[in-house]
C-alpha positions, -999 to 999 in steps of 0.1 A, spaced: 14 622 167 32 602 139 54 608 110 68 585 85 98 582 106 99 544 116 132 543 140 120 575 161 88 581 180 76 613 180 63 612 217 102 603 227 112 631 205 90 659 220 92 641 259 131 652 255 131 683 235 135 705 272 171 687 273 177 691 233 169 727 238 198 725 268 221 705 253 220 681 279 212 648 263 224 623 283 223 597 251 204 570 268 178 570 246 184 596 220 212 614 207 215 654 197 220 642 161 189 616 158 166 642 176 179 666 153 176 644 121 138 636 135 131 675 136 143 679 103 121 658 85 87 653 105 67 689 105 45 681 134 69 675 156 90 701 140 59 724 149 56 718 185 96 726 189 92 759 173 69 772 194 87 758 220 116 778 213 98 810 206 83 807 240 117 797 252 134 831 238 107 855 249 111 847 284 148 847 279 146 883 262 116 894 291 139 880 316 171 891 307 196 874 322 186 865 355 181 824 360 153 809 378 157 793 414 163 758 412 130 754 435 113 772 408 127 757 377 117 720 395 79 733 400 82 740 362 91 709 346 72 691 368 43 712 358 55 703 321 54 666 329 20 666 340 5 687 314 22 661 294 10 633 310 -25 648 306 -18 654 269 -9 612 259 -37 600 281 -66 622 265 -75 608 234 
């Protein structure tokens, strides 16, 4: 995926959009405001972290307010990494 955006790569963008979503850049690559920017003006990436955040807010309205165990929010993003993993190497 590529957008006319020369200083950020998409891939970085969407590989960090679970800690965008969180707030909890840690600015090592990345800030809030250039992952932000990047969102703002590239629609495929801009895509992806909509329905990202749709998914995100159903299972926070089917959920309530209950958090996940740690043991199970670990399973899922390392679930998320692999699918992800999967995704860059298929052509």
């Amino acid at each position: 995926m590529s957008c006319n955006d020369d200083e950020v790569d998409c891939a970085e963008v969407l590989d960090r959009v679970y800690v965008f979503f969180d707030h909890e850049l840690d600015d090592r690559n990345l800030t809030y405001d250039e992952i932000k920017a990047h969102l703002d003006d590239c629609q495929p990436c801009l895509s992806t972290y909509d329905i990202e955040r749709v998914i995100r807010e159903a299972v926070a309205r089917a959920c309530g307010c209950d958090h996940a165990p740690d043991e199970l929010r670990l399973k899922i993003r390392a679930r998320i990494e692999e699918v992800r993993v999967q995704m860059t190497r298929t052509p």
